[in-house]
ChimeraX commands (.cxc) that place a marker at each C-alpha (Angstrom):
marker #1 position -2.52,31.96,-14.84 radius 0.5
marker #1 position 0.38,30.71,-12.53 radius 0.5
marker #1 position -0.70,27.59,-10.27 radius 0.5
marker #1 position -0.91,28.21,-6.73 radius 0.5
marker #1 position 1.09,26.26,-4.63 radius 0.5
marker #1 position 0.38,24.90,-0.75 radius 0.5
marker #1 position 2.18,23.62,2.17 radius 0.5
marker #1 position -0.48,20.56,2.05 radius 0.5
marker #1 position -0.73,19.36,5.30 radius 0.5
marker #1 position -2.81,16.40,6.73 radius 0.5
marker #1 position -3.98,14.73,9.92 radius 0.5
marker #1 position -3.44,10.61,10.42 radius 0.5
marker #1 position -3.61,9.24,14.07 radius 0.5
marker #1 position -3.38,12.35,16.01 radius 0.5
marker #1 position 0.43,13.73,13.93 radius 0.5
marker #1 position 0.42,16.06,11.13 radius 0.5
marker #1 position 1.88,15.29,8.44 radius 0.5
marker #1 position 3.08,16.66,5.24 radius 0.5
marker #1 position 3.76,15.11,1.75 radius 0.5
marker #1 position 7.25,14.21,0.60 radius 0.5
marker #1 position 8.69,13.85,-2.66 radius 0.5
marker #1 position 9.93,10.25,-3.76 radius 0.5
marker #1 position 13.86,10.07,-4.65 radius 0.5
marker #1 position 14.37,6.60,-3.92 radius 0.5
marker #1 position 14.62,3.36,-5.53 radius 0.5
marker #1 position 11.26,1.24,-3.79 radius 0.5
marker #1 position 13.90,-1.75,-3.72 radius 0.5
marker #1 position 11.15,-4.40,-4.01 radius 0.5
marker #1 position 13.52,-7.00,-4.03 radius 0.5
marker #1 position 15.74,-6.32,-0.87 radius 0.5
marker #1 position 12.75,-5.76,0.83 radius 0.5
marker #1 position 11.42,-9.04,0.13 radius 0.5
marker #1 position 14.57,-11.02,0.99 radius 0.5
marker #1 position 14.67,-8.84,4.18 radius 0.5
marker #1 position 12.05,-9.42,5.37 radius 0.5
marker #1 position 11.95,-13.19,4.90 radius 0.5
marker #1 position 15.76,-13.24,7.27 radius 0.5
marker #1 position 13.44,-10.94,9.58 radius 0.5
marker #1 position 11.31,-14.26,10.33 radius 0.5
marker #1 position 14.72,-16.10,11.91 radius 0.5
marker #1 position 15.32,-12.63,14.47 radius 0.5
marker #1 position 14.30,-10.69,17.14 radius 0.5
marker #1 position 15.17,-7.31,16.50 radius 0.5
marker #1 position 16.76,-5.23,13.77 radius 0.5
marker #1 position 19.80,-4.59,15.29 radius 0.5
marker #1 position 20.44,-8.67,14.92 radius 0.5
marker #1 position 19.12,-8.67,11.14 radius 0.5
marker #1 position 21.39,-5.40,9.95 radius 0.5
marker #1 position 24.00,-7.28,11.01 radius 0.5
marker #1 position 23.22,-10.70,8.84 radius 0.5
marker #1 position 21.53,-9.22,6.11 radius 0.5
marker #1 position 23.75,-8.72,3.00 radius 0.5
marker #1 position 22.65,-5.77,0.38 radius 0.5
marker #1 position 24.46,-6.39,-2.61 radius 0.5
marker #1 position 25.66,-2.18,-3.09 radius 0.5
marker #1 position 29.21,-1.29,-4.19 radius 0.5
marker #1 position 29.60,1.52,-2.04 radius 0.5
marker #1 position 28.55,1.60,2.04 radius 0.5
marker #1 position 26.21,4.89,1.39 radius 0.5
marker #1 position 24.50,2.81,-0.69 radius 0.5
marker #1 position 23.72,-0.21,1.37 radius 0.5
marker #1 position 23.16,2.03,4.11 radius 0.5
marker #1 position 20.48,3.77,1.89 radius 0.5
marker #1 position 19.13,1.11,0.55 radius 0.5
marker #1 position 18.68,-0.26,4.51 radius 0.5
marker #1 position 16.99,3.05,5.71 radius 0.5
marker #1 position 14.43,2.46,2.86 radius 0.5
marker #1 position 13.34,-0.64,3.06 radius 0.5
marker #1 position 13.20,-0.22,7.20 radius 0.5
marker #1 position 11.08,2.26,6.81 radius 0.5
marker #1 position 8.70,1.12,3.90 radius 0.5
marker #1 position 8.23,-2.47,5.10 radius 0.5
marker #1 position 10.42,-3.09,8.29 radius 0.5
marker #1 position 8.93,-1.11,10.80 radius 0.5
marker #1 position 5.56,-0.67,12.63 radius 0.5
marker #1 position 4.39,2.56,13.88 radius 0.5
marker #1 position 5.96,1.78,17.69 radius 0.5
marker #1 position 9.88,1.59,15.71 radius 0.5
marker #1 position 9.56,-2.32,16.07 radius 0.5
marker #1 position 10.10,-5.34,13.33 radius 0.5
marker #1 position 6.41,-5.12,11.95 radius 0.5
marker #1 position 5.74,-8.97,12.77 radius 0.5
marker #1 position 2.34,-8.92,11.17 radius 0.5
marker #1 position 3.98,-8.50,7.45 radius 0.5
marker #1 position 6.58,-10.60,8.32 radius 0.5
marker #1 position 4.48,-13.37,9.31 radius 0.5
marker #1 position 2.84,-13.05,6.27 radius 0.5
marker #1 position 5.46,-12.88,3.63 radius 0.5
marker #1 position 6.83,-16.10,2.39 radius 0.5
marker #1 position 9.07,-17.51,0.04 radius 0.5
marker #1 position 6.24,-19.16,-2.65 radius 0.5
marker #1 position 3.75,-16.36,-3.31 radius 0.5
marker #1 position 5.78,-13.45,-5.15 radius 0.5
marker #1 position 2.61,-11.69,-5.68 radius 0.5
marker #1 position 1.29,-11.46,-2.54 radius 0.5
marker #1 position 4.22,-10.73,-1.19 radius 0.5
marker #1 position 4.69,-7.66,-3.60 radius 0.5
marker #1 position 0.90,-6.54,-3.04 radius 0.5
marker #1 position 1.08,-6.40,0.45 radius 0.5
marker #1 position 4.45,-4.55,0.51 radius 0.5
marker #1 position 3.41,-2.42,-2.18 radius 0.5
marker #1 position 0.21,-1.41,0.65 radius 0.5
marker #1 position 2.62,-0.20,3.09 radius 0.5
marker #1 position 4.50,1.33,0.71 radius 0.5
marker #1 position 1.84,3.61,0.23 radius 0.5
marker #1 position 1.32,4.04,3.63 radius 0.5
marker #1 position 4.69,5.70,3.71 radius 0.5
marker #1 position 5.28,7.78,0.01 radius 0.5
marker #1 position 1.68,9.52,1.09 radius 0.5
marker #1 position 1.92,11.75,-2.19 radius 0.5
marker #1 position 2.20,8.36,-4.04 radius 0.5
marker #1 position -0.75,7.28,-2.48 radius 0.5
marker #1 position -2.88,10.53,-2.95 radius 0.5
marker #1 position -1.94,10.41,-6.81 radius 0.5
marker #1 position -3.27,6.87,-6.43 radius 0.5
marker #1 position -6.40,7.07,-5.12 radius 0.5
marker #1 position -6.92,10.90,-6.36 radius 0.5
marker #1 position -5.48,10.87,-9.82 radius 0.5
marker #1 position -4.81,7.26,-10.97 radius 0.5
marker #1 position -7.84,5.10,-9.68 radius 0.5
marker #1 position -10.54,8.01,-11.21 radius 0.5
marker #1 position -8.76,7.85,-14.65 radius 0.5
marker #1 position -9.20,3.70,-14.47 radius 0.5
marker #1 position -12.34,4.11,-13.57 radius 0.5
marker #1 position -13.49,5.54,-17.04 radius 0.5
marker #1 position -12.61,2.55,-19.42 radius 0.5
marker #1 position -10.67,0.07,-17.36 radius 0.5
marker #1 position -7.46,0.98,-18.22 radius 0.5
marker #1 position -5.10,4.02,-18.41 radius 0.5
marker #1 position -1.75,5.02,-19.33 radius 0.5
marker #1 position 0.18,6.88,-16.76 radius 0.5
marker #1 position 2.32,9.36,-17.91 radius 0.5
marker #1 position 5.04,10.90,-15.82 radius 0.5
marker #1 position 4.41,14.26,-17.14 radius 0.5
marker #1 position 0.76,13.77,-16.17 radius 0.5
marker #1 position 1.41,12.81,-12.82 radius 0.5
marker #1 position 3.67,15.76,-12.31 radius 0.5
marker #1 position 1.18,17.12,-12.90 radius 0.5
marker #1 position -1.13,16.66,-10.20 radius 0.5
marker #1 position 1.32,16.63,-7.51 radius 0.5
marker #1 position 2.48,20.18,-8.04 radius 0.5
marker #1 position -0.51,20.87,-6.13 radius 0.5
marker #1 position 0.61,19.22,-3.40 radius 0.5
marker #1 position 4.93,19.22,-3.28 radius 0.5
marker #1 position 6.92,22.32,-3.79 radius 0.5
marker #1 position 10.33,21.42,-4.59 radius 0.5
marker #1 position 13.05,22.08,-7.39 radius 0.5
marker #1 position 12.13,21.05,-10.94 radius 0.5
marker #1 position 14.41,18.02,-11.05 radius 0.5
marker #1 position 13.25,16.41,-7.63 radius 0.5
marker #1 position 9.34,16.85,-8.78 radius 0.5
marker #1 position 9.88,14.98,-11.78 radius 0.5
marker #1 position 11.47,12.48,-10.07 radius 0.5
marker #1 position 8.98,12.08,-8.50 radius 0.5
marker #1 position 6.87,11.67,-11.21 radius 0.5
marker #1 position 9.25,9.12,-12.43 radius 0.5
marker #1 position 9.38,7.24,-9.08 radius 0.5
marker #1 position 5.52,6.98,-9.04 radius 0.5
marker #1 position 5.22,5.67,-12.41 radius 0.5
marker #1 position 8.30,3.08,-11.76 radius 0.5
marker #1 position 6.88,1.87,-8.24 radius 0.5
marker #1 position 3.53,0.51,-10.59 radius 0.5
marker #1 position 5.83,-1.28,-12.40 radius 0.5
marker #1 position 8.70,-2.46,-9.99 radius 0.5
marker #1 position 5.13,-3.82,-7.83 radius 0.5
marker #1 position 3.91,-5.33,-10.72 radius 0.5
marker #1 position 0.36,-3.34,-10.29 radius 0.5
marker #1 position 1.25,-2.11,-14.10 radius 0.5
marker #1 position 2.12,-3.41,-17.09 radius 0.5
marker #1 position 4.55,-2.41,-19.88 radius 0.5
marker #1 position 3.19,-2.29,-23.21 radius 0.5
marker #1 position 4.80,-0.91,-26.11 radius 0.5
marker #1 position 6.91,1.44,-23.51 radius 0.5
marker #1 position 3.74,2.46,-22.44 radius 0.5
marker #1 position 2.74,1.72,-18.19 radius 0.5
marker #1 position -0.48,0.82,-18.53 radius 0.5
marker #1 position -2.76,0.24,-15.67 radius 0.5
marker #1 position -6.02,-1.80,-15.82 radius 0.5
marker #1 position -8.21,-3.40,-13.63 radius 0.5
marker #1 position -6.57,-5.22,-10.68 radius 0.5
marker #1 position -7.06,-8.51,-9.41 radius 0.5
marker #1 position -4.98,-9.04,-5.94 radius 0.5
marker #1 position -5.04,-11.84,-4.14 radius 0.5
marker #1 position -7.48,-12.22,-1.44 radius 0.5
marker #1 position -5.60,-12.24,1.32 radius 0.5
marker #1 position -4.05,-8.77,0.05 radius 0.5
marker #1 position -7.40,-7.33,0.23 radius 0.5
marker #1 position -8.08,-9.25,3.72 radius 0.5
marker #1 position -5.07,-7.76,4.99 radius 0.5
marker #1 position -6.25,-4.05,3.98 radius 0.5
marker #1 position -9.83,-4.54,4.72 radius 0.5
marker #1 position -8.44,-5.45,8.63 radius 0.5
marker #1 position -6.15,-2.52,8.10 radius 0.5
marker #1 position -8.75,-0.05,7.32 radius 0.5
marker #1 position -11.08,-1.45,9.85 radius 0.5
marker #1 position -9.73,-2.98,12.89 radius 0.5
marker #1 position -7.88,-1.46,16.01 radius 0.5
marker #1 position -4.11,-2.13,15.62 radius 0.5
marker #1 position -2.52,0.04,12.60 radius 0.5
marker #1 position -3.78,3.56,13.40 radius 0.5
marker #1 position -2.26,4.76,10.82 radius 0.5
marker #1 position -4.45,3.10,8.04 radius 0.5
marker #1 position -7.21,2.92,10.34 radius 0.5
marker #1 position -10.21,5.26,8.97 radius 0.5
marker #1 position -13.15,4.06,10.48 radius 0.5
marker #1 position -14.46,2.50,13.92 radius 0.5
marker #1 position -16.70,0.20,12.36 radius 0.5
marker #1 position -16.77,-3.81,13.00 radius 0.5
marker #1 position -19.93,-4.72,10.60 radius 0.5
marker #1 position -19.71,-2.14,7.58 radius 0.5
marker #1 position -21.87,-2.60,5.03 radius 0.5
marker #1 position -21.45,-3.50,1.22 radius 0.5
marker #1 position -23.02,0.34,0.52 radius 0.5
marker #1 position -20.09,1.71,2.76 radius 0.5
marker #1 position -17.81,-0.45,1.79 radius 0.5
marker #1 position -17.63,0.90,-1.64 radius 0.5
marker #1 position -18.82,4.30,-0.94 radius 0.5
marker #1 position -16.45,5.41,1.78 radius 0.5
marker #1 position -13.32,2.80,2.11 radius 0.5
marker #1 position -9.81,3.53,0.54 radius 0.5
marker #1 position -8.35,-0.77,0.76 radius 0.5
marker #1 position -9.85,-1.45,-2.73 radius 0.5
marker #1 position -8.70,1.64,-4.60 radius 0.5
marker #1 position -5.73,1.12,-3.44 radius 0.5
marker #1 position -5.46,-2.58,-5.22 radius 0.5
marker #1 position -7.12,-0.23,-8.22 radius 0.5
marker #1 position -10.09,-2.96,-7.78 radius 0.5
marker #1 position -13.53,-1.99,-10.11 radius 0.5
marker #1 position -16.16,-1.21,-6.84 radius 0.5
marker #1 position -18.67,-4.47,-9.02 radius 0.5
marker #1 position -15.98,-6.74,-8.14 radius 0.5
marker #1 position -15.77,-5.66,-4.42 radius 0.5
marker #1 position -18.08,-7.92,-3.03 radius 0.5
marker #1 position -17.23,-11.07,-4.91 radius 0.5
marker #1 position -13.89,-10.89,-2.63 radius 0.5
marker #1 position -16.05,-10.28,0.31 radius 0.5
marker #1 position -18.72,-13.19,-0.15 radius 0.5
marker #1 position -15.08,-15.43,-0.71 radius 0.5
marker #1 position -13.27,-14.09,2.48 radius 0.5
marker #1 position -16.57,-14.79,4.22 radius 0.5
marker #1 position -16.25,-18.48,2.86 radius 0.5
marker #1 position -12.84,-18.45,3.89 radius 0.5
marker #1 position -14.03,-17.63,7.42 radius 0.5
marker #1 position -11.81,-14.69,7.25 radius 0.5
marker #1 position -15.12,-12.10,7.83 radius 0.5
marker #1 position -18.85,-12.71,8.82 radius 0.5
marker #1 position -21.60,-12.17,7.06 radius 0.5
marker #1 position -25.36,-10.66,7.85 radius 0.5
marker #1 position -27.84,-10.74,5.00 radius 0.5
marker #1 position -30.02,-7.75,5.73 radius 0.5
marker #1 position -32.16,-7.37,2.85 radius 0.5
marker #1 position -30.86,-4.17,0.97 radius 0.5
marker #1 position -28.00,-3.51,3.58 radius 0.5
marker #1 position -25.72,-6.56,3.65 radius 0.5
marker #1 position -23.25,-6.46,6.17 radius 0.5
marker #1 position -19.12,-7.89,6.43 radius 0.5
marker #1 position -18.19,-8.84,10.26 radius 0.5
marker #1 position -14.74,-8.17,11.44 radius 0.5
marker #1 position -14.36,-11.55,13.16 radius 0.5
marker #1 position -10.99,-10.69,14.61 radius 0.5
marker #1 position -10.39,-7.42,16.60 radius 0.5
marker #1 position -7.50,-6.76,14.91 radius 0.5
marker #1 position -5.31,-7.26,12.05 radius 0.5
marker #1 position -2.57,-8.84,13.99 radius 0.5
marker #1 position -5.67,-11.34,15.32 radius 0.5
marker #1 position -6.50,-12.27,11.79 radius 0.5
marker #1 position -2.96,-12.75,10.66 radius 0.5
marker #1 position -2.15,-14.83,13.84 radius 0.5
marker #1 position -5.07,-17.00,13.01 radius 0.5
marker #1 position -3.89,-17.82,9.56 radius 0.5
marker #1 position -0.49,-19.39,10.73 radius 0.5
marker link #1:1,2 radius 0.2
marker link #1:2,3 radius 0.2
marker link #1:3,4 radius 0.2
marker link #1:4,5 radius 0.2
marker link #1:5,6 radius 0.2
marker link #1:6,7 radius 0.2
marker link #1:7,8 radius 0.2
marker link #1:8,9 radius 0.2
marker link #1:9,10 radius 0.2
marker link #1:10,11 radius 0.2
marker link #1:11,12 radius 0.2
marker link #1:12,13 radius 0.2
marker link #1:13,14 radius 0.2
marker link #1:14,15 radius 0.2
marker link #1:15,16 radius 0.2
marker link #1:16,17 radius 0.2
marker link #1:17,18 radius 0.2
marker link #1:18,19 radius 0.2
marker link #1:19,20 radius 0.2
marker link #1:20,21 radius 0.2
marker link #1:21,22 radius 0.2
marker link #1:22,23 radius 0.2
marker link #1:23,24 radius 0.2
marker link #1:24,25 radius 0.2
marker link #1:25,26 radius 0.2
marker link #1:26,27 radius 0.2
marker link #1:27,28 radius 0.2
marker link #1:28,29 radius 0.2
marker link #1:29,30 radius 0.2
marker link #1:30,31 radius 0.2
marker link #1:31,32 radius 0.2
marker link #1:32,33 radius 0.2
marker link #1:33,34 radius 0.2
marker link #1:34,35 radius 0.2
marker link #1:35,36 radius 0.2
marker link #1:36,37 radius 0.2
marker link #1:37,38 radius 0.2
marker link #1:38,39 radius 0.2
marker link #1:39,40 radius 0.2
marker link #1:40,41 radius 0.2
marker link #1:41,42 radius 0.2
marker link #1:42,43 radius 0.2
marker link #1:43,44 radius 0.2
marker link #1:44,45 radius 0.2
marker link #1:45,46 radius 0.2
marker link #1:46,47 radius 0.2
marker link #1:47,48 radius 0.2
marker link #1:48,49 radius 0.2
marker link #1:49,50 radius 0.2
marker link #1:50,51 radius 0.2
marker link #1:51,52 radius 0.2
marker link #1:52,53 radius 0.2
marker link #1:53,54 radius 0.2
marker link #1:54,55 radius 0.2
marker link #1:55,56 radius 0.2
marker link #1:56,57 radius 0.2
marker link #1:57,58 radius 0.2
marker link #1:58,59 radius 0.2
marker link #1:59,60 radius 0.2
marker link #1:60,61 radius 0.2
marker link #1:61,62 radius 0.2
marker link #1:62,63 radius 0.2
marker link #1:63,64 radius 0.2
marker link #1:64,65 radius 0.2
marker link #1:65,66 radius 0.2
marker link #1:66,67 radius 0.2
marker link #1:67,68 radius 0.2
marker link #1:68,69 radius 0.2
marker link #1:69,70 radius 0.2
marker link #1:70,71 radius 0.2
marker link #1:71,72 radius 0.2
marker link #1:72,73 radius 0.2
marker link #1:73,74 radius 0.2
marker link #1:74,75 radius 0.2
marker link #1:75,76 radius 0.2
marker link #1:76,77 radius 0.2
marker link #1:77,78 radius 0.2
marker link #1:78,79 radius 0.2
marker link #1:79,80 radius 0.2
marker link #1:80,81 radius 0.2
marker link #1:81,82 radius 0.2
marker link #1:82,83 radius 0.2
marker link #1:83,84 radius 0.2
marker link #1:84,85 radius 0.2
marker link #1:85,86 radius 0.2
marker link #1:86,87 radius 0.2
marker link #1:87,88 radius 0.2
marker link #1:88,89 radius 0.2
marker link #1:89,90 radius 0.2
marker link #1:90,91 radius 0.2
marker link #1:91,92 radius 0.2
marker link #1:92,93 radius 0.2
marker link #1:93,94 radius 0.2
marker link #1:94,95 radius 0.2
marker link #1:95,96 radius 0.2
marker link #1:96,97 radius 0.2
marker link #1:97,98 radius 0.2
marker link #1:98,99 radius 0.2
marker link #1:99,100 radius 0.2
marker link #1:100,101 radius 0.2
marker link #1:101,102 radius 0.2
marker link #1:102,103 radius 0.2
marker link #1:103,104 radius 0.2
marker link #1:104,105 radius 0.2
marker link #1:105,106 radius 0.2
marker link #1:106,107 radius 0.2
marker link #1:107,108 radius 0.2
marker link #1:108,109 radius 0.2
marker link #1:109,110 radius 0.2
marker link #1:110,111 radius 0.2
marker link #1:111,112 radius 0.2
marker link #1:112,113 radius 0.2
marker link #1:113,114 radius 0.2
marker link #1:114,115 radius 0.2
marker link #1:115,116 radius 0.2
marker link #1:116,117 radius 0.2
marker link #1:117,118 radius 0.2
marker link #1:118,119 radius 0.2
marker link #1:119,120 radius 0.2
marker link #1:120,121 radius 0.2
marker link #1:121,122 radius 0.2
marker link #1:122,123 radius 0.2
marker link #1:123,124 radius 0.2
marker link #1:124,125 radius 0.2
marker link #1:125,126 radius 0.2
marker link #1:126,127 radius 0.2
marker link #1:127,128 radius 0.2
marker link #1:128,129 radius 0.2
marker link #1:129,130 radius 0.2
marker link #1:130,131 radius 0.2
marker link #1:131,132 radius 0.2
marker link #1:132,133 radius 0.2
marker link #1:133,134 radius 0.2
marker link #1:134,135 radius 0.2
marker link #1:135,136 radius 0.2
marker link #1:136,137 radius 0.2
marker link #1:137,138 radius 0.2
marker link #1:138,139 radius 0.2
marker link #1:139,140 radius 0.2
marker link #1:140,141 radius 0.2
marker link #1:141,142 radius 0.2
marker link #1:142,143 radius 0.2
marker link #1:143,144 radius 0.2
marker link #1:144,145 radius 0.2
marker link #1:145,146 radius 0.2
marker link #1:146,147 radius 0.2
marker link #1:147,148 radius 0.2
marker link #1:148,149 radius 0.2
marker link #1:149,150 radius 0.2
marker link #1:150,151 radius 0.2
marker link #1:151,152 radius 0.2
marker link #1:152,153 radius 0.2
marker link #1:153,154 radius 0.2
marker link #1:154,155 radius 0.2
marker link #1:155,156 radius 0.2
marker link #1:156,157 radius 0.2
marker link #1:157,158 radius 0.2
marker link #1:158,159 radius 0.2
marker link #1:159,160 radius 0.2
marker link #1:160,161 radius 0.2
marker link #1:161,162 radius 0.2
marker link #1:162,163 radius 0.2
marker link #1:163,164 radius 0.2
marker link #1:164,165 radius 0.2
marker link #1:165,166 radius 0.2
marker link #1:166,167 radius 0.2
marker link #1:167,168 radius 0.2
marker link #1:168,169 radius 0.2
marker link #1:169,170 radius 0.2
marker link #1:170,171 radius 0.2
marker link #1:171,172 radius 0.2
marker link #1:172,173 radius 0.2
marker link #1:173,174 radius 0.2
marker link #1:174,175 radius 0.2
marker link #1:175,176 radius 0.2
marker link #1:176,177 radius 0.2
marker link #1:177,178 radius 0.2
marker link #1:178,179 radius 0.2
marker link #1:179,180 radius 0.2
marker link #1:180,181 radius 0.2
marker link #1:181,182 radius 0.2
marker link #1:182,183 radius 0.2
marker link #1:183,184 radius 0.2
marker link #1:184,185 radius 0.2
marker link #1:185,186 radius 0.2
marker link #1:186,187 radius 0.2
marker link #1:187,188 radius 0.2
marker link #1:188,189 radius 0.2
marker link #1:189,190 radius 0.2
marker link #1:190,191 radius 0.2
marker link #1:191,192 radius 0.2
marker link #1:192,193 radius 0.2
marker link #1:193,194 radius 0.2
marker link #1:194,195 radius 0.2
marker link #1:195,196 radius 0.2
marker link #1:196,197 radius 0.2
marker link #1:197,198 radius 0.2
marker link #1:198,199 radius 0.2
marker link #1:199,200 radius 0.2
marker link #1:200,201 radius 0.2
marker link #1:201,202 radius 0.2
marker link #1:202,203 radius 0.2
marker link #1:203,204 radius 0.2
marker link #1:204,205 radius 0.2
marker link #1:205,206 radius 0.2
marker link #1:206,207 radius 0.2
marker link #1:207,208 radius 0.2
marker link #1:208,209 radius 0.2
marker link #1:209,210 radius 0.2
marker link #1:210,211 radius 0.2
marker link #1:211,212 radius 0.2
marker link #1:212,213 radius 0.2
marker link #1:213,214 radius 0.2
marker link #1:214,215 radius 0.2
marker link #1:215,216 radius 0.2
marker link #1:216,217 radius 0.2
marker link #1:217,218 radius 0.2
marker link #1:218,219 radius 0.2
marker link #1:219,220 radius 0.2
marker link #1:220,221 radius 0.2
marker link #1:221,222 radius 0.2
marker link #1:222,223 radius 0.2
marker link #1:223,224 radius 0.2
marker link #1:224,225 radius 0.2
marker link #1:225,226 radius 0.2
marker link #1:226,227 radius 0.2
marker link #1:227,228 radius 0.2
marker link #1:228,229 radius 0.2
marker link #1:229,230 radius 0.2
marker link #1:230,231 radius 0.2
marker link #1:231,232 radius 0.2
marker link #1:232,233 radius 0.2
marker link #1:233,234 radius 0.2
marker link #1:234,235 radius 0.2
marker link #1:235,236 radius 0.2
marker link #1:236,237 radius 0.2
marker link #1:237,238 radius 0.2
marker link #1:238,239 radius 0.2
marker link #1:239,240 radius 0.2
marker link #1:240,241 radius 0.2
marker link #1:241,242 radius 0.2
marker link #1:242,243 radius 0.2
marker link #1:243,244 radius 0.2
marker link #1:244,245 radius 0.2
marker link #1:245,246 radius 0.2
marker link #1:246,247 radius 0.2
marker link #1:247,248 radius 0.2
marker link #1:248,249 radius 0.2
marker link #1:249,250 radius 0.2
marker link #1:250,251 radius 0.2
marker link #1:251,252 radius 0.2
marker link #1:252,253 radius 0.2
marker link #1:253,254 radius 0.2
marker link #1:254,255 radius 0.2
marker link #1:255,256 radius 0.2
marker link #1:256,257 radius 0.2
marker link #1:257,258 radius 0.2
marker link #1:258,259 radius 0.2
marker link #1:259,260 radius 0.2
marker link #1:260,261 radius 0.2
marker link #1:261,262 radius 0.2
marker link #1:262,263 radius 0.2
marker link #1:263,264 radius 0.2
marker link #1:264,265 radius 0.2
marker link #1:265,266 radius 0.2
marker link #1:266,267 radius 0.2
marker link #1:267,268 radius 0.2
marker link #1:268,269 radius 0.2
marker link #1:269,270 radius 0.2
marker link #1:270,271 radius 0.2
view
């Protein structure tokens, strides 16, 4: 029996929006070295014009630009997103790569829905799983409708974004995901993300003391980092010793305190 196939369209911060296929490089490492030269300007206009992509031909480095502006550049308002920049430095290659890789998502949606829909459930079974591209091509032919060649693409571009972000691992030719470990102030950052007023967008509930039981029952940061839900709260108790969140023992219903009311609070705060 022939698949059915939908226009799959979704609500986030008051737009609809629809997925999109993936037919670009997720040029990890222009992005990075962007936006590092973003900290020393005001506006993009200033850093197109110093920053150097190392493409033969202009379509290229023009591409290459209009990706990584929109993946990691920009905020939702069209501005330099100065809370990632702030963060990103010139030491910490993996949390540099974990946070981009979160807005990343934030922008190839049907890369995040295989994700959190597809990828994280598989994990979940025995730790570990091998993503295939034919397997994730899958699963998002119920969601994209477009020529044969640009859906496995697709495919491919999921499967190479795991490994370009380093959230995968090669073995044997095989991209194996297992059980992630970011660093804290990744899952920080998302936890403020999903939580606090300032990035609508990623913004799912209006909560500012969730509990551990909602935590891992309803929020999307941790799957994201394809974190096991057990190890959840060990992050938690050390971003409250941080003094990143509060805490409130309550018995059976611990709770996590957004100290900050925003995620552009929090990041100010570190620096």
């Amino acid at each position: 029996m022939p698949r059915i196939k939908y226009k799959f369209l979704f609500k986030i911060g008051g737009l609809i929006l629809e997925f999109k296929s993936i037919t670009n490089s997720t040029y990890v490492n222009e992005g990075i070295e962007a936006l590092r030269l973003a900290k020393e300007f005001q506006d993009k206009k200033s850093l197109r014009k110093n920053f150097e992509i190392n493409k033969h031909s202009k379509s290229s480095r023009n591409n290459c630009w209009n990706q990584i502006n929109k993946r990691y550049l920009t905020n939702p308002n069209g501005d330099l997103n100065r809370v990632l920049i702030k963060l990103i430095d010139y030491e910490d290659i993996k949390l540099n790569k974990e946070l981009m890789f979160y807005h990343y998502l934030q922008e190839e949606l049907i890369f995040k829905k295989t994700l959190v829909n597809f990828i994280y459930p598989k994990l979940r079974v025995d730790n570990e799983y091998v993503v295939k591209s034919e397997d994730v091509l899958f699963f998002i032919g119920d969601y994209l409708d477009y020529a044969s060649s640009t859906m496995k693409k697709t495919a491919r571009s999921i499967v190479k974004a795991l490994v370009d972000f380093e959230i995968a691992e090669v073995e044997e030719n095989k991209v194996k995901v297992k059980t992630y470990r970011p660093e804290l102030l990744s899952v920080v950052y998302a936890f403020y993300s999903e939580y606090a007023a300032g990035v609508e967008e990623t913004k799912n509930f209006n909560i500012l003391n969730p509990s551990v039981e909602h935590i891992k029952e309803k929020a999307e940061f941790y799957k994201l980092f394809l974190m096991q839900p057990a190890i959840v709260e060990d992050y938690l108790q050390r971003a409250w010793k941080e003094d990143y969140l509060g805490y409130e023992p309550r018995g059976g219903l611990n709770q996590y305190v957004l100290k900050y009311k925003s995620l552009n609070s929090f990041v100010s705060m570190l620096l």
